[in-house]
Backbone as JSON Lines, residues from 0, in Angstrom:
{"i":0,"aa":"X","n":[-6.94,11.2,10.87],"ca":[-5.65,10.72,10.37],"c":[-4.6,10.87,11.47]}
{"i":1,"aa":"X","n":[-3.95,10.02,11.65],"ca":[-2.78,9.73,12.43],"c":[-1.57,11.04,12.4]}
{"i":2,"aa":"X","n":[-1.15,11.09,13.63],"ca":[-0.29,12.76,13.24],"c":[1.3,12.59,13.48]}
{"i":3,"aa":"X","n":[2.15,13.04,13.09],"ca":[3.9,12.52,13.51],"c":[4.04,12.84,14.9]}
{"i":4,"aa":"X","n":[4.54,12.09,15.88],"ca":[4.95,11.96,17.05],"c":[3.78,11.7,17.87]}
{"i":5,"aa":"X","n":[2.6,11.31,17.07],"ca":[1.41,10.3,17.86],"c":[1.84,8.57,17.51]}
{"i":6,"aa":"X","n":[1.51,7.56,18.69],"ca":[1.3,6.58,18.59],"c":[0.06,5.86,16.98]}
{"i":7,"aa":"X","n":[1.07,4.85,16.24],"ca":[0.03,4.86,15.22],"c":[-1.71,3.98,15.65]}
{"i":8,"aa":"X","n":[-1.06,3.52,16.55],"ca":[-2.7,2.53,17.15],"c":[-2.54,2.54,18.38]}
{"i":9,"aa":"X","n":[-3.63,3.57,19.13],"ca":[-3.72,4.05,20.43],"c":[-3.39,2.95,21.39]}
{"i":10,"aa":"X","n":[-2.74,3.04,22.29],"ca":[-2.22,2.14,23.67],"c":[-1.14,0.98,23.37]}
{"i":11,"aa":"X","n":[-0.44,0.89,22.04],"ca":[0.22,-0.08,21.77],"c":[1.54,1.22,21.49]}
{"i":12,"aa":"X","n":[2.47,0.33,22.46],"ca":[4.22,0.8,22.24],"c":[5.14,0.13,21.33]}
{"i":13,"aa":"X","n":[4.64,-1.0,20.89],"ca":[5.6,-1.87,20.3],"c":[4.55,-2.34,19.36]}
{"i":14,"aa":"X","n":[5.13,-2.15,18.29],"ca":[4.1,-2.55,16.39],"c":[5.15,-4.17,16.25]}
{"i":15,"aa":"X","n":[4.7,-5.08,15.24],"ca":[5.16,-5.84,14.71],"c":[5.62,-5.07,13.3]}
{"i":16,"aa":"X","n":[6.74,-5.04,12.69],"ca":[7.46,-4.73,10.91],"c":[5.72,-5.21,10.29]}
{"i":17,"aa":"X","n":[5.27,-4.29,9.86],"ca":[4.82,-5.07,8.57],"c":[4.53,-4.07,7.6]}
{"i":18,"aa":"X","n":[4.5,-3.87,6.33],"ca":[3.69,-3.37,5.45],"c":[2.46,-3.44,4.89]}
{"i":19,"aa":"X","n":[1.65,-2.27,4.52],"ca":[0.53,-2.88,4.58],"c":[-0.28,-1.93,3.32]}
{"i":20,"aa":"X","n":[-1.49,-2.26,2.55],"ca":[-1.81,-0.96,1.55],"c":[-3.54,-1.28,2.19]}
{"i":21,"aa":"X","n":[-3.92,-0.82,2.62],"ca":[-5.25,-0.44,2.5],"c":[-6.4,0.89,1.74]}
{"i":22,"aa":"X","n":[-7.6,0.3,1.78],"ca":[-8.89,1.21,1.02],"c":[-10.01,0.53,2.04]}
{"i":23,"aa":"X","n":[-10.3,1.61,2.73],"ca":[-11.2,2.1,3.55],"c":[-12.29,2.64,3.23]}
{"i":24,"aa":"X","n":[-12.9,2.71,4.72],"ca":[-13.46,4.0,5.11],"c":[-12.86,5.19,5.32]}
{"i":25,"aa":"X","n":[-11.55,4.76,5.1],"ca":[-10.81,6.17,5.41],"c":[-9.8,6.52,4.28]}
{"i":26,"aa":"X","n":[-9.94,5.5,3.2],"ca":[-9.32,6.19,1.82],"c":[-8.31,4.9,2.0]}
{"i":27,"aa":"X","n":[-7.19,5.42,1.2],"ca":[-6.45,4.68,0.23],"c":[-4.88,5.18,1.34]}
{"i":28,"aa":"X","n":[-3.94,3.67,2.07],"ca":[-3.37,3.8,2.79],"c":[-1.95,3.21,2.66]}
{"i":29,"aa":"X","n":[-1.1,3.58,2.94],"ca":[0.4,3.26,2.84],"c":[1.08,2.79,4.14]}
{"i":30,"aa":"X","n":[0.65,1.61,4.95],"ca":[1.45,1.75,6.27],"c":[2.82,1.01,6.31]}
{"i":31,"aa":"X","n":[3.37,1.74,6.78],"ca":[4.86,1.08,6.6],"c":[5.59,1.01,8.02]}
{"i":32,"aa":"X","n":[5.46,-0.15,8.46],"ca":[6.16,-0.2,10.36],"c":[7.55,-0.87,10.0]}
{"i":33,"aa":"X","n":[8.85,-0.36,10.28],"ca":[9.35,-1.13,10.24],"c":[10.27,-0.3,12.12]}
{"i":34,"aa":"X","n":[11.48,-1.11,12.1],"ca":[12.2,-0.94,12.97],"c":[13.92,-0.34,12.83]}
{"i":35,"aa":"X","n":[13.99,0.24,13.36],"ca":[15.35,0.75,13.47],"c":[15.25,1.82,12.48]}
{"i":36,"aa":"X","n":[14.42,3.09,12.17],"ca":[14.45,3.44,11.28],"c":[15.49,4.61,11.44]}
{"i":37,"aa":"X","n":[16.11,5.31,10.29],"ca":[17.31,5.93,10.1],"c":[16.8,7.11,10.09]}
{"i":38,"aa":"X","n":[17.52,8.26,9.56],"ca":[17.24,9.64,9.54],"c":[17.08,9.87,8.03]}
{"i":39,"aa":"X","n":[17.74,8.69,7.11],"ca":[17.64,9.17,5.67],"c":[16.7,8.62,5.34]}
{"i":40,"aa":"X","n":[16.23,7.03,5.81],"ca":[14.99,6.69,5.52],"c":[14.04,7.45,5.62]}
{"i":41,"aa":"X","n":[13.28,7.9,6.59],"ca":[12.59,9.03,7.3],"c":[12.65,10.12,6.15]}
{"i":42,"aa":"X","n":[13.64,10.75,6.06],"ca":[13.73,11.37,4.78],"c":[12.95,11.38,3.48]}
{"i":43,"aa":"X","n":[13.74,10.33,3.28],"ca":[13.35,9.44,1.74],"c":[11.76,9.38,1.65]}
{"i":44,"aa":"X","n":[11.2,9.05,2.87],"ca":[9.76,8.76,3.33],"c":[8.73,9.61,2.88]}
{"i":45,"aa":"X","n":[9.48,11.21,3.56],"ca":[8.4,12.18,3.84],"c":[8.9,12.96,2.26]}
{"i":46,"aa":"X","n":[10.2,12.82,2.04],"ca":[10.12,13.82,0.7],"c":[10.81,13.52,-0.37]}
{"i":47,"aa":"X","n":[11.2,12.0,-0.61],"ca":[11.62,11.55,-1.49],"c":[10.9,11.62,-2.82]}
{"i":48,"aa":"X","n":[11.75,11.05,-4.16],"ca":[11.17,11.14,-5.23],"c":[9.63,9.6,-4.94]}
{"i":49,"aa":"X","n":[9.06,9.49,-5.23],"ca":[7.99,8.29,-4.7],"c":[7.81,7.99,-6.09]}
{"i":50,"aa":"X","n":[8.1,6.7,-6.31],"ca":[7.32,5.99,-6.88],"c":[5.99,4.57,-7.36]}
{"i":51,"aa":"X","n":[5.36,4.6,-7.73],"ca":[4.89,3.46,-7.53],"c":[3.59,2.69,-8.98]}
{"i":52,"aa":"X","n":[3.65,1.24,-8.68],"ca":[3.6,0.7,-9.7],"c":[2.25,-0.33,-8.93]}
{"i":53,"aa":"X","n":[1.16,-0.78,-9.54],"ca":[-0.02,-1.47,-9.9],"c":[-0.06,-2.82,-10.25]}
{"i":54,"aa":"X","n":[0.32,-4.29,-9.76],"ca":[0.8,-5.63,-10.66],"c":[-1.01,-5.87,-10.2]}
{"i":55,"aa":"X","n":[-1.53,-6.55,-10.83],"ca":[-2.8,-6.98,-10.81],"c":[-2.39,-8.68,-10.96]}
{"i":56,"aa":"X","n":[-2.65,-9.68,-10.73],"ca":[-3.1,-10.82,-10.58],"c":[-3.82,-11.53,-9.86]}
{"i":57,"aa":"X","n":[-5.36,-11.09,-10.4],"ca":[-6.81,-11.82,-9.75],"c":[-6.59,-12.62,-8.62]}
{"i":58,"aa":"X","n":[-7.01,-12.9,-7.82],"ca":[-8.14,-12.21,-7.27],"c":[-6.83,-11.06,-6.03]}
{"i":59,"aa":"X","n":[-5.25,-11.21,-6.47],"ca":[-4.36,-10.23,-5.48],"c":[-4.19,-8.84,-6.62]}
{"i":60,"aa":"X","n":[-4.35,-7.89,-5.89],"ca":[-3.84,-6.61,-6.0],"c":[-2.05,-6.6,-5.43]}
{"i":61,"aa":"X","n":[-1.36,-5.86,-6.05],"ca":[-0.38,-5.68,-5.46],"c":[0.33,-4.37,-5.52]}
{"i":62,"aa":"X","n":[0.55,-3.35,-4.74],"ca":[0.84,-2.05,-4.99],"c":[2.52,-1.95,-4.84]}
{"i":63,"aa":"X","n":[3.17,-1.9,-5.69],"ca":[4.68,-1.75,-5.66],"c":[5.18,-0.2,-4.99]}
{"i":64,"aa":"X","n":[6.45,-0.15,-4.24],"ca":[6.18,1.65,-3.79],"c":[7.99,1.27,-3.94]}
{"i":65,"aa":"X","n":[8.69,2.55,-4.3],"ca":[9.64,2.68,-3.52],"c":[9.86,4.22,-3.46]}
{"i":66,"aa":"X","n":[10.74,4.73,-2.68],"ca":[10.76,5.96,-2.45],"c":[12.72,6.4,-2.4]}
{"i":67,"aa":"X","n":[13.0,7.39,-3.21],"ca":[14.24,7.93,-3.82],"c":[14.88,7.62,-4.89]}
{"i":68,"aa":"X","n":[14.0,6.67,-5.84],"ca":[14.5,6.76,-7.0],"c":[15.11,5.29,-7.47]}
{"i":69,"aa":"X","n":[16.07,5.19,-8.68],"ca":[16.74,4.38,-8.87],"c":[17.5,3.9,-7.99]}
{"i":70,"aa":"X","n":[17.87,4.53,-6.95],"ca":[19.26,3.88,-6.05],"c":[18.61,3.01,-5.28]}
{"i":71,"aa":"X","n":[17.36,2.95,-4.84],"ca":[16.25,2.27,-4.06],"c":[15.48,0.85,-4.81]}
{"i":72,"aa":"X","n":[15.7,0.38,-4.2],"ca":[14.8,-1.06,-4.84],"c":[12.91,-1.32,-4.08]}
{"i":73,"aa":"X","n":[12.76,-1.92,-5.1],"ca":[11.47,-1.89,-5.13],"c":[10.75,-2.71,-4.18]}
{"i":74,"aa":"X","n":[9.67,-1.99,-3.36],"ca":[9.09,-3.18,-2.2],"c":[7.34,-3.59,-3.08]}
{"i":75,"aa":"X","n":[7.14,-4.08,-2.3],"ca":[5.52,-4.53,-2.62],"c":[4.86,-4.91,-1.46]}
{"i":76,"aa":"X","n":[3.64,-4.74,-1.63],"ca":[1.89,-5.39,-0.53],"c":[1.15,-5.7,-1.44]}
{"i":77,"aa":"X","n":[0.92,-7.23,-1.07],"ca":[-0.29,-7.58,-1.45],"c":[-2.11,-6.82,-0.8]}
{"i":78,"aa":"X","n":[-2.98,-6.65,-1.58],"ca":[-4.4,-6.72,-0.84],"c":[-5.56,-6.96,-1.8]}
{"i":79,"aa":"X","n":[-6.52,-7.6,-0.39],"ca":[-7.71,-7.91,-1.43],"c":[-8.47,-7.18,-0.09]}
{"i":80,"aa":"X","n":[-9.84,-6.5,-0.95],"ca":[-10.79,-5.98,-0.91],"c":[-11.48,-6.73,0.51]}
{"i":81,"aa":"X","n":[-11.58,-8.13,0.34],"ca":[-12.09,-8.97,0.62],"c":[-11.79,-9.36,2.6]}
{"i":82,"aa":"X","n":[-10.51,-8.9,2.4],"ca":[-9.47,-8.62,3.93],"c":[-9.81,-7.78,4.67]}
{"i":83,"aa":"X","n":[-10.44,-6.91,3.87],"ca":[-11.01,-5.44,4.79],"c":[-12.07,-5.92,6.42]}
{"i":84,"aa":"X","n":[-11.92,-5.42,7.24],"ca":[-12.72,-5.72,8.08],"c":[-14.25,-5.35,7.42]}
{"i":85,"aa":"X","n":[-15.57,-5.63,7.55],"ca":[-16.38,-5.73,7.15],"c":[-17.18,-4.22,7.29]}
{"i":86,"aa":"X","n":[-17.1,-3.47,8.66],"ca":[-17.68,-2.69,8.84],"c":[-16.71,-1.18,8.27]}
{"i":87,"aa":"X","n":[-15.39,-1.47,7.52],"ca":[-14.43,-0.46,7.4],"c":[-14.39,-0.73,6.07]}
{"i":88,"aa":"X","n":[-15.45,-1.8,5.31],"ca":[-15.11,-1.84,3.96],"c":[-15.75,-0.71,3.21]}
{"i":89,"aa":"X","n":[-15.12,-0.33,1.78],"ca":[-15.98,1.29,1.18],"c":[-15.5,0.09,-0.28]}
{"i":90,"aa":"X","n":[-16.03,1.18,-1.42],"ca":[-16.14,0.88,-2.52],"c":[-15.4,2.77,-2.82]}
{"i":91,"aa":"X","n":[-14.8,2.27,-4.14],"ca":[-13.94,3.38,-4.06],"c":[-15.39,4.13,-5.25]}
{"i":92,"aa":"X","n":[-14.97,5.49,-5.2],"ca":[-15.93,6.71,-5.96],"c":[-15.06,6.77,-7.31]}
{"i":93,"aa":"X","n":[-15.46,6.16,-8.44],"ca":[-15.2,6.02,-9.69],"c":[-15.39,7.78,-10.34]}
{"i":94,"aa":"X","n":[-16.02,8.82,-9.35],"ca":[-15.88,9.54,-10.15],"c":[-14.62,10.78,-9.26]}
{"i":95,"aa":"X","n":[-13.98,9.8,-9.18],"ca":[-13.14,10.47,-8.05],"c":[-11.72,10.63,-9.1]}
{"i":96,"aa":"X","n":[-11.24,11.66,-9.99],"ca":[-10.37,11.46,-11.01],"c":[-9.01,11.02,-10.38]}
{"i":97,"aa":"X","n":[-8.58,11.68,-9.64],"ca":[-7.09,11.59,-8.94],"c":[-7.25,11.13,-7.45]}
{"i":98,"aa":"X","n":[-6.99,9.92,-6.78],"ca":[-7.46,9.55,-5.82],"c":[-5.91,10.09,-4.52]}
{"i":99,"aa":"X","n":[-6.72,9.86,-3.75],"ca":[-4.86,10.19,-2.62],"c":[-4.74,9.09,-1.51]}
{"i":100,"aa":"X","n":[-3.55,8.95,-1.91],"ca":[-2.93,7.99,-1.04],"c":[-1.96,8.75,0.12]}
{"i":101,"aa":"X","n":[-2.23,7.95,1.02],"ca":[-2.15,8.44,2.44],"c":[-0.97,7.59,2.84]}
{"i":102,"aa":"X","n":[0.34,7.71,3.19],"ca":[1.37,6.67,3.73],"c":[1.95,7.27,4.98]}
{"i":103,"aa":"X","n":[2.33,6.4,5.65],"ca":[2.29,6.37,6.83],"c":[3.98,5.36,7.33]}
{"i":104,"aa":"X","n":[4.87,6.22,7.95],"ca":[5.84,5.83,8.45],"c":[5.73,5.42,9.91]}
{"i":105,"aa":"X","n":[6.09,3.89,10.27],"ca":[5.94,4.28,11.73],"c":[7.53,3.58,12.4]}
{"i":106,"aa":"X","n":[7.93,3.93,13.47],"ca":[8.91,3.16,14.11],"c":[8.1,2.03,15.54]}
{"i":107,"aa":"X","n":[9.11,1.08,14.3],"ca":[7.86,-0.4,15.23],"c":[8.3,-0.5,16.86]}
{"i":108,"aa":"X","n":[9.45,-0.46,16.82],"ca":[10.53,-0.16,18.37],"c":[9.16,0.59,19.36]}
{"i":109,"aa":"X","n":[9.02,1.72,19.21],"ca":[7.87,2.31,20.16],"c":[6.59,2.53,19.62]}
{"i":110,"aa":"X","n":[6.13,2.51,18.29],"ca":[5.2,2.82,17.48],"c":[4.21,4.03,17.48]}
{"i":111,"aa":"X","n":[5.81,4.48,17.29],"ca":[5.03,6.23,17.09],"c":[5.41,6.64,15.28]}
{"i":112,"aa":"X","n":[4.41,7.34,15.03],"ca":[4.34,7.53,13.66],"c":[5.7,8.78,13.4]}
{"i":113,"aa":"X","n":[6.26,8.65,12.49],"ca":[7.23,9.04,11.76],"c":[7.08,10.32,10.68]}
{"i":114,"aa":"X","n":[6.31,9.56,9.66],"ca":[5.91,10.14,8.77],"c":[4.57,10.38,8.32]}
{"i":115,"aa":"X","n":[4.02,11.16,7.91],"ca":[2.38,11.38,6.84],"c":[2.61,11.99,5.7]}
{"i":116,"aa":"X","n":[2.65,11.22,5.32],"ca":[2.51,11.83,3.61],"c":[1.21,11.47,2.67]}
{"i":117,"aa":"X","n":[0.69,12.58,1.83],"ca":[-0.09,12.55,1.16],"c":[0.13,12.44,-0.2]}
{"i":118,"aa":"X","n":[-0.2,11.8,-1.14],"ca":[0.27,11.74,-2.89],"c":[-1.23,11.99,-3.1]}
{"i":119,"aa":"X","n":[-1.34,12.14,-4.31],"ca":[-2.19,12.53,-5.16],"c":[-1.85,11.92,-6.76]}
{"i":120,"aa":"X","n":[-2.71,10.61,-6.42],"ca":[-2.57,9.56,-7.82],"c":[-2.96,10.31,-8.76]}
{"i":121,"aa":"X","n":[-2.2,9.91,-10.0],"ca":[-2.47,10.1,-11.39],"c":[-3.95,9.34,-11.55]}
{"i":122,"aa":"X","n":[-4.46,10.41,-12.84],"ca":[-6.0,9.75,-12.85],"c":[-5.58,8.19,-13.63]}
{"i":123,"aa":"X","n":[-4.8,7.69,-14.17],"ca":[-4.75,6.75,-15.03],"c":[-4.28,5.58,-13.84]}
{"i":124,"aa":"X","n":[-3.61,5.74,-12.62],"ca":[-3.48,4.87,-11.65],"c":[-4.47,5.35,-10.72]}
{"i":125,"aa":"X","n":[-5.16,5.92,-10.42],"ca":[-6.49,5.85,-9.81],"c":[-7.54,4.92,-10.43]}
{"i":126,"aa":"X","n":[-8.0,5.47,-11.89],"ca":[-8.44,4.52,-12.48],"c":[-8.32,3.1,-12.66]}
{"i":127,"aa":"X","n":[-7.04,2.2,-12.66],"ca":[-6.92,1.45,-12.33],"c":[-6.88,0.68,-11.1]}
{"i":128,"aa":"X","n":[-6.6,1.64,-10.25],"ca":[-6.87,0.98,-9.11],"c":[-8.25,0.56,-8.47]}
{"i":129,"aa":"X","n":[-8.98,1.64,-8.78],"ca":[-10.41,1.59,-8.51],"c":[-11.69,0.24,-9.2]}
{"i":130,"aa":"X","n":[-10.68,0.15,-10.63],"ca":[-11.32,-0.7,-11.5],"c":[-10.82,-2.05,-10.99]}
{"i":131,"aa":"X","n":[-9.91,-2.16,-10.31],"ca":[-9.33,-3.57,-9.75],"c":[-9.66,-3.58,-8.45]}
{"i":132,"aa":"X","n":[-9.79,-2.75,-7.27],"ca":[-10.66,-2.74,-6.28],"c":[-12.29,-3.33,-6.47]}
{"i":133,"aa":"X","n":[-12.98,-2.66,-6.87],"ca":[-14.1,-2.94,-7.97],"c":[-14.51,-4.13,-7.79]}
{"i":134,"aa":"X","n":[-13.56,-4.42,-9.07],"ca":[-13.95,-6.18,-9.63],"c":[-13.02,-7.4,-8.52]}
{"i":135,"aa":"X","n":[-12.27,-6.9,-7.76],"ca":[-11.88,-7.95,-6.3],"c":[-13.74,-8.11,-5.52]}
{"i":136,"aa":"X","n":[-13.61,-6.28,-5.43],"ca":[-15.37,-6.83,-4.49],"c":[-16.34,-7.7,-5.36]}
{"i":137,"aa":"X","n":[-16.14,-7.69,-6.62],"ca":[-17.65,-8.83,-6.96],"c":[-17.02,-9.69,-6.87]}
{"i":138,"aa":"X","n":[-16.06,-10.33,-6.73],"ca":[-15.98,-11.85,-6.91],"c":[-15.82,-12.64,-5.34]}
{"i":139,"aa":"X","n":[-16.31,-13.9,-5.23],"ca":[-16.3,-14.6,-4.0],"c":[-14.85,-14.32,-3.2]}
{"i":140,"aa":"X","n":[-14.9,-15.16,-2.36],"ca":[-13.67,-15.02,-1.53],"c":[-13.43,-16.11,-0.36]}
{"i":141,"aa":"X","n":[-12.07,-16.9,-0.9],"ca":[-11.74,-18.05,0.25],"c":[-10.17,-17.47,0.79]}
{"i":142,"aa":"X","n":[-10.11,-17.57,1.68],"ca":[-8.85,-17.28,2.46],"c":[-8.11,-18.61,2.11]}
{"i":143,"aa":"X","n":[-8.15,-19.24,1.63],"ca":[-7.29,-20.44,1.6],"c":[-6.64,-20.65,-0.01]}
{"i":144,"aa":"X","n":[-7.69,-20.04,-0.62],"ca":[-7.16,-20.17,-2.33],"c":[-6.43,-18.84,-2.43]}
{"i":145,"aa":"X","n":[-6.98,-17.71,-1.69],"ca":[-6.28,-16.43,-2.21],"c":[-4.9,-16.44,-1.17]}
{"i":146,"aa":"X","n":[-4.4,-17.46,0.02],"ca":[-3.45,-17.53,0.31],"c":[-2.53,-18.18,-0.39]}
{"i":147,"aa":"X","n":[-2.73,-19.33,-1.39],"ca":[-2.41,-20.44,-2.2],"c":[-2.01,-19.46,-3.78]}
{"i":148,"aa":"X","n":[-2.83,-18.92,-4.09],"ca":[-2.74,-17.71,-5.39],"c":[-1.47,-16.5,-4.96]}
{"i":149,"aa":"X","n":[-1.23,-16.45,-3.98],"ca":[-0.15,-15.73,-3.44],"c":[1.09,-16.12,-3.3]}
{"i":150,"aa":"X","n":[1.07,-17.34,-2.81],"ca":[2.23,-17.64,-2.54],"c":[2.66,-18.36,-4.26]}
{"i":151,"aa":"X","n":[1.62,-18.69,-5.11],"ca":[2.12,-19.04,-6.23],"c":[2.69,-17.82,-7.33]}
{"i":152,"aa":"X","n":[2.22,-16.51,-6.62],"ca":[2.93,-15.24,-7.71],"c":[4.02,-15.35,-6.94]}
{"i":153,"aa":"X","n":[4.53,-15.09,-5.53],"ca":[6.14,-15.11,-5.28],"c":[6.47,-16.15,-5.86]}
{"i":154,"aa":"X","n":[6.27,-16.87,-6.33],"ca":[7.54,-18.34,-6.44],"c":[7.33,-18.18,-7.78]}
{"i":155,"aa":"X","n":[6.77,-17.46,-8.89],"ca":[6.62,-16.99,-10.18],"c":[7.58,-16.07,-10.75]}
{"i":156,"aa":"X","n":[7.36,-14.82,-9.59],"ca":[7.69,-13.52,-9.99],"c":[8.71,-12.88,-8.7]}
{"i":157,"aa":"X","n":[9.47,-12.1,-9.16],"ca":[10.12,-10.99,-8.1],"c":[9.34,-9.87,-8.39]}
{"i":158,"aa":"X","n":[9.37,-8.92,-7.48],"ca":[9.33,-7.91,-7.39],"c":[9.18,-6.87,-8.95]}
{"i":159,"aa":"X","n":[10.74,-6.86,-9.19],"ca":[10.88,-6.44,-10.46],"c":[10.16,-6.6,-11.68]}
{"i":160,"aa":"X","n":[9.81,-7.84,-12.03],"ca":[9.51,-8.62,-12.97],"c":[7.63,-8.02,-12.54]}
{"i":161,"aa":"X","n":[7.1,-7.94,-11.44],"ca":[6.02,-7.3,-10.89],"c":[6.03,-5.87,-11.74]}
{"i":162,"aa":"X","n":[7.0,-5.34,-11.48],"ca":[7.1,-3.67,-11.65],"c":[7.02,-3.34,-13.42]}
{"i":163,"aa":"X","n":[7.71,-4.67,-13.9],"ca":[7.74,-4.3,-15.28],"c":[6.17,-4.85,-15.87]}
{"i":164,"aa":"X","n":[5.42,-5.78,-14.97],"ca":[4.3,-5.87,-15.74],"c":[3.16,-5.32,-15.34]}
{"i":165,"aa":"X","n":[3.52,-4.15,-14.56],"ca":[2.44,-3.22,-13.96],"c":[1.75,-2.48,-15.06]}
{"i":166,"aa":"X","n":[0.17,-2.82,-14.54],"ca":[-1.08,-2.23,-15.37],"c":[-1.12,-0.63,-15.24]}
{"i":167,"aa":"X","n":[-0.52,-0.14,-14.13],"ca":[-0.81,1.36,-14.03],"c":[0.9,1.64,-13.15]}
{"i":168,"aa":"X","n":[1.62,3.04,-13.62],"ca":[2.73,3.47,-12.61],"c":[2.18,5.16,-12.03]}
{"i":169,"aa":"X","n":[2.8,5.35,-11.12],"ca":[2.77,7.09,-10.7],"c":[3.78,7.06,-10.07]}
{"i":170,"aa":"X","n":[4.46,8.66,-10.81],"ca":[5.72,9.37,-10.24],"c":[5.41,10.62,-9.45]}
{"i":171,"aa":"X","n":[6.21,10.53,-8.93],"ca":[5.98,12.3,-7.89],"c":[7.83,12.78,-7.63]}
């Protein structure tokens, strides 16, 4: 696991912003690159109140996060199973009650990691997540329909409207 004041991907100084949720070989992941980051963000990051919310619409997963509460608005990542590089793909352990999610602050400017934080999902959003991980891996997979299925939930839904029809939430 990546450590604070290490580079998050060895020999690269400069990250592109992106967010990202992965399930690995190396577990269940929170990467968050953005730029210009603040001292309260950073904050908010490593010890804020965290929350987060589960929107399921086949064949996209979407993991909602925000971190400090009500005053904070809600972000989202899409992922499918299916995106995983092939040799880094896992199947999650169903008998795994409370799974942990691993997030990861980085500053994209030099791309050195920020933050590590560890959560420890509720079994009822583990469970769901696992059961929607799951059933993404049995089903086929075209990069062109599940780009098309994506861009048709943004132009559907915000964010919010995501958060309120989430299958599973966890607070910390």
């Amino acid at each position: 696991m990546t450590a604070v004041g290490e580079p998050f991907m060895e020999g690269k100084s400069r990250l592109e912003p992106i967010v990202t949720y992965r399930f690995d070989t190396g577990g269940h992941t929170l990467a968050i690159i953005q730029e210009g980051l603040t001292e309260q963000e950073i904050e908010l990051v490593n010890s804020g109140k965290a929350e987060l919310a589960l929107y399921v619409d086949l064949p996209v997963l979407f993991l909602l996060y925000r971190f400090g509460g009500d005053s904070c608005c809600w972000l989202e990542t899409p992922f499918s199973w299916h995106m995983t590089e092939g040799d880094k793909r896992a199947y999650p352990d169903e008998s795994t009650p409370e799974a942990l999610l691993n997030i990861v602050l980085v500053e994209a400017a030099t791309g050195i990691v920020k933050v590590v934080r560890r959560i420890k999902l509720n079994s009822l959003f583990t469970a769901k997540l696992h059961e929607t991980i799951l059933a993404q891996s049995k089903t086929s997979f075209n990069g062109q329909s599940f780009a098309k299925h994506l861009n048709t939930v943004y132009n559907e839904m915000d964010v919010e409207e995501m958060v309120h029809a989430a299958v599973a939430r966890h607070k910390e």
